[in-house]
C-alpha positions in Angstrom: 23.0 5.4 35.5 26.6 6.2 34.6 26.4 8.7 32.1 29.0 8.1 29.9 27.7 4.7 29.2 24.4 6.4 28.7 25.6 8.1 26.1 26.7 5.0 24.4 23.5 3.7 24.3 22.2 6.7 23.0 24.6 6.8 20.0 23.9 2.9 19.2 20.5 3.2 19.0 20.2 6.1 17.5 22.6 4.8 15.0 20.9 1.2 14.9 18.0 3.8 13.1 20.1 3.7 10.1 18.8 0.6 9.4 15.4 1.4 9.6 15.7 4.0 7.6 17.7 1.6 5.0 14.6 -0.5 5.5 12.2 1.9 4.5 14.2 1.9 1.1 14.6 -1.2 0.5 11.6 -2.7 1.2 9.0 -0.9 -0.8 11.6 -0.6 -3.8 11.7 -5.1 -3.9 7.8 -4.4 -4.1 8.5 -1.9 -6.8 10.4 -4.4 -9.2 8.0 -6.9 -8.4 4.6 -5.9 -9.0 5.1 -2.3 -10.7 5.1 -3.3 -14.3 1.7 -4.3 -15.2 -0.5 -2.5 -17.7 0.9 1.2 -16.3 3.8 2.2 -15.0 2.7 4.8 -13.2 0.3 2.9 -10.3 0.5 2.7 -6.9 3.5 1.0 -6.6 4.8 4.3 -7.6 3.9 6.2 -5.2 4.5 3.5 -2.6 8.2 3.8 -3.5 8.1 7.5 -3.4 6.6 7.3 0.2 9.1 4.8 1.4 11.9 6.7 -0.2 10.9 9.9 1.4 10.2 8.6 4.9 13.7 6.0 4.7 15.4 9.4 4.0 14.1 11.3 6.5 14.4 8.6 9.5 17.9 8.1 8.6 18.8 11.9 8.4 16.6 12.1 11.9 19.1 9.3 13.5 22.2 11.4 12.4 20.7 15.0 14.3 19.9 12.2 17.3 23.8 11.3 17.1 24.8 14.7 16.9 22.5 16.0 19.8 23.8 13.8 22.1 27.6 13.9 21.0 27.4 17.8 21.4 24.9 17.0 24.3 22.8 20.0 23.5 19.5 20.2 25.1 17.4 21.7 22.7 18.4 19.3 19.8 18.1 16.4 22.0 14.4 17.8 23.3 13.4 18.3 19.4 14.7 15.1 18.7 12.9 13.4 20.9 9.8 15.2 19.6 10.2 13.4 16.6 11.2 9.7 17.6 7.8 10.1 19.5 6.2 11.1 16.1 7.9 8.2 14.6 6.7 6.0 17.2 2.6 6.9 16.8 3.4 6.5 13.0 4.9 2.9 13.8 2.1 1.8 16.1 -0.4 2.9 13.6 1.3 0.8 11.3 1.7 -1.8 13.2 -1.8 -1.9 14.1 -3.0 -2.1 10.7 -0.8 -5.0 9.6 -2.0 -7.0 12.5 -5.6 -6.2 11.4 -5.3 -7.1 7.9 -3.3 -10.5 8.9 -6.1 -11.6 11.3 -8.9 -11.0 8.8 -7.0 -12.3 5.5 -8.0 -16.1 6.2 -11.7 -14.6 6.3 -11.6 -13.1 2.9 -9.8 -15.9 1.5 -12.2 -18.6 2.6 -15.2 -16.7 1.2 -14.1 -18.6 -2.0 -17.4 -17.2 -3.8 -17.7 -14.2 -2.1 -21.1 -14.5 -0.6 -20.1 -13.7 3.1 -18.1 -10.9 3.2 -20.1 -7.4 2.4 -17.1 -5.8 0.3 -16.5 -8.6 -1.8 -20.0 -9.3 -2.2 -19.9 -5.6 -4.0 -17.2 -6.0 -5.8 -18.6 -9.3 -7.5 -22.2 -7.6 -8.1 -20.4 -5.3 -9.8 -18.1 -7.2 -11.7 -21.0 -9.2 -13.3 -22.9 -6.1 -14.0 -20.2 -4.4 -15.9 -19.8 -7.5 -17.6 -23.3 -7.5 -19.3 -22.9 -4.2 -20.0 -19.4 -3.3 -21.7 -19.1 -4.6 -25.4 -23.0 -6.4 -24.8 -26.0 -5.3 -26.3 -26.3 -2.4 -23.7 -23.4 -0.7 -24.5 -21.6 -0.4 -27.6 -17.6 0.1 -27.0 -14.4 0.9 -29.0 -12.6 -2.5 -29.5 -9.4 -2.2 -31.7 -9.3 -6.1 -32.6 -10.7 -7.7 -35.3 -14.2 -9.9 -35.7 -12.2 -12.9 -34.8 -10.8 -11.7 -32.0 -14.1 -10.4 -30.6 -15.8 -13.5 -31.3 -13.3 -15.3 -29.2 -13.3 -12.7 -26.3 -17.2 -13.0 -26.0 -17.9 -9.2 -27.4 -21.0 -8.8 -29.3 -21.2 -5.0 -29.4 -18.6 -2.9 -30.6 -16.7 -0.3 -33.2 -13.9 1.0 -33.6 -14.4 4.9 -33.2 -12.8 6.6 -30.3 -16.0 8.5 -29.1 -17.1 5.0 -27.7 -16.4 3.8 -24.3 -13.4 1.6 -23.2 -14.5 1.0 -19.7 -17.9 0.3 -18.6 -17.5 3.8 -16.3 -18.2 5.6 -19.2 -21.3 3.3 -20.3 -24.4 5.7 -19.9 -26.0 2.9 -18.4 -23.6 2.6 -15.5 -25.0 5.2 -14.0 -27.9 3.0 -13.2 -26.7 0.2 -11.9 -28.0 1.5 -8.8 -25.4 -0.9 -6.6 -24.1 -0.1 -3.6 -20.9 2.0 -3.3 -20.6 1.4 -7.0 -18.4 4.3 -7.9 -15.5 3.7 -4.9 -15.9 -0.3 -6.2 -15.0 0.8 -9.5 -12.2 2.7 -8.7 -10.7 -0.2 -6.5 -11.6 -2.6 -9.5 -9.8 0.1 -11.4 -6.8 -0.3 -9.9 -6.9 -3.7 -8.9 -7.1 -4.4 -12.9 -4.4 -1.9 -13.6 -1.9 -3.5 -10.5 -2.1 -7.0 -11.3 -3.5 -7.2 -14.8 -6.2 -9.5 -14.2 -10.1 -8.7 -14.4 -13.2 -10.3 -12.2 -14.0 -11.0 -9.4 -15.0 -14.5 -7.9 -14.5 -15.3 -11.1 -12.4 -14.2 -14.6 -13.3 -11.9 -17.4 -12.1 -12.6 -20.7 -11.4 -8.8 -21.5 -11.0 -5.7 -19.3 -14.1 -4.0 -17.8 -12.6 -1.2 -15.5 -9.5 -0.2 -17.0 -9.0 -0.5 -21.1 -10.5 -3.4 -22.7 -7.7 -3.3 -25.5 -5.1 -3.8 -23.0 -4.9 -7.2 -23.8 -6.3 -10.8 -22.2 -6.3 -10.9 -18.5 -4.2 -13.3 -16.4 -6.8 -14.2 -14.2 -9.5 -13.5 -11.2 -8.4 -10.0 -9.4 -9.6 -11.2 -5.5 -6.6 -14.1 -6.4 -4.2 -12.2 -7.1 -5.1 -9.5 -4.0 -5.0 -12.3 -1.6 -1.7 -13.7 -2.7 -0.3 -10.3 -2.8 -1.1 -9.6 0.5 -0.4 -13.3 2.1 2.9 -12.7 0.4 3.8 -9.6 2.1 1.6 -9.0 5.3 4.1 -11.2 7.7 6.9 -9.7 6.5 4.9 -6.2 7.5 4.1 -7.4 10.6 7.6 -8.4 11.5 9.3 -5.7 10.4 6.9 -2.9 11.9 7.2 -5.0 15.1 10.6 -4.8 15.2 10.8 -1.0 14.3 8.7 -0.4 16.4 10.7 -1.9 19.7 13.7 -0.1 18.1 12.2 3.8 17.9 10.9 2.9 21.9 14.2 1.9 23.0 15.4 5.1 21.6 12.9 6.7 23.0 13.4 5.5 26.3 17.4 5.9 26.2 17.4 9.5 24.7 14.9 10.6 27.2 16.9 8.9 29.9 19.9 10.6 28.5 18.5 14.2 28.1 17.3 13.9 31.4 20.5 13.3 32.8 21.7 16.1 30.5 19.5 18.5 32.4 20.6 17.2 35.7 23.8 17.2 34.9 23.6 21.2 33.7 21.7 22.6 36.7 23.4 20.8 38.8 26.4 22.1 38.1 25.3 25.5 38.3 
C-alpha cells in the first residue's frame, strides 16, 4: 500500500477518535441531567458521569499521541499506541457484549408483569413485601417526622418521632431474620433503585419509603417500572453506539498496525 496514503488514513481515523471520545462526554452527562436529581444528588449517576468524563478525556488525548506518532512516524509511540487502541478495543467488546445481553433479556423481565418467573425479581418482590410489614407496622417501630394525619393516610401504624428509631427497614432488628435469599445485596439494589428514581415497590407501589428514608416524601410509583423504562430508553442507543465505536477503534487498529508495519519496513530497509 502507498504509504503516504497510509498515513492519511492513519491520521483520519485516529482523528475520527475525537468523536468518540466527545461521545463519552456527552452521553453519560444527557443521562446526568436526566435522571440525577432524585432524592440525592450524589447517586450513581454521579459517578457514571465521572467515569464517562474520565474515559472521553482520556480516548481523546490517546487519538492526539496516535496523530502525533504517526506524523513524526516514530516507532515506539506508534507501537505504545497501538498497545492502547487494543486495550480500548477489549474494553469496547466487553461493552458491547453486555448491551446486547441486557437488550435480549429486557422483554423477559418486562413480561414477568408480577414477577413470578424470573428468580431476581422474584427476590426483590419477597422482599419488598416483607419490609413492608415490617417498617412503621407493629414489628418495628420507626422515626416518622409527619403528623397523625399524615401517617394515617400513608398506612403507618407504628411510629415516633425520636432519632434513635429506624428510617429504613435495614436497621429493623427484625430484618435480620427475614431469612430471604440474598436479602442484604437485594436491599442495597432496592436502596438505590429507591434513591435513583424515587419510587418504592416492587411488582407493586409502596405508599412510603422502605429502603431509603421514609420521610423523603410519597413515592412516584413501582421501582421494576421505572428500571425497565430506564433501560428500554437507553439500551439501543448503547447498543448502537458501542457497535459503532467499536468498528471505529478496529479500523484504527487495523490502519495503525498496517502503518507501523510499513514504518518498520520502511526503516530497515533503508538501512
Amino acid at each position: 500500500m502507498n504509504f503516504k496514503l497510509l498515513k492519511k488514513f492513519a491520521i483520519i481515523t485516529n482523528s475520527l477518535l475525537l468523536l468518540a471520545g466527545l461521545f463519552f462526554i456527552i452521553y453519560p452527562t444527557i443521562i446526568y441531567q436526566e435522571y440525577a436529581y432524585g432524592i440525592y444528588s450524589n447517586n450513581l449517576f454521579t459517578e457514571i458521569l465521572i467515569f464517562g468524563i474520565v474515559l472521553g478525556v482520556f480516548v481523546m488525548l490517546w487519538s492526539i499521541f496516535g496523530v502525533l506518532a504517526v506524523q513524526k512516524s516514530k516507532i515506539m509511540m506508534q507501537a505504545a499506541y497501538n498497545v492502547g487502541m487494543i486495550m480500548l478495543f477489549l474494553l469496547s467488546i466487553a461493552i458491547l457484549a453486555i448491551s446486547c445481553v441486557v437488550q435480549y433479556q429486557v422483554p423477559n423481565y418486562k413480561n414477568d408483569e408480577d414477577c413470578t418467573q424470573q428468580s431476581v425479581l422474584i427476590q426483590l418482590k419477597q422482599l419488598n413485601f416483607k419490609s413492608s410489614q415490617t417498617l412503621c407496622q407493629n414489628e418495628c417501630l420507626c422515626n416518622f417526622q409527619g403528623t397523625q394525619s399524615q401517617a394515617d393516610n400513608l398506612g403507618i401504624t407504628n411510629y415516633d418521632n425520636k432519632d434513635s428509631n429506624p428510617v429504613r427497614v435495614q436497621d429493623c432488628q427484625i430484618f435480620e431474620n427475614f431469612n430471604l435469599e440474598n436479602q442484604n445485596d437485594n436491599s442495597s439494589i432496592l436502596q438505590l433503585f429507591e434513591e435513583v428514581f424515587g419510587c418504592s415497590g416492587f411488582c407493586s407501589q409502596n405508599s412510603y419509603y422502605l429502603f431509603s428514608d421514609l420521610n423523603n416524601g410519597i413515592p412516584n410509583g413501582d421501582c421494576k417500572a421505572h428500571v425497565i423504562n430506564f433501560v428500554e430508553d437507553n439500551i439501543l442507543a448503547l447498543v448502537i453506539s458501542s457497535s459503532l465505536i467499536t468498528a471505529l477503534l478496529l479500523s484504527c487498529i487495523i490502519v495503525n498496525v498496517l502503518f507501523y508495519l510499513e514504518s518498520l519496513k520502511s526503516r530497515y530497509s533503508s538501512k
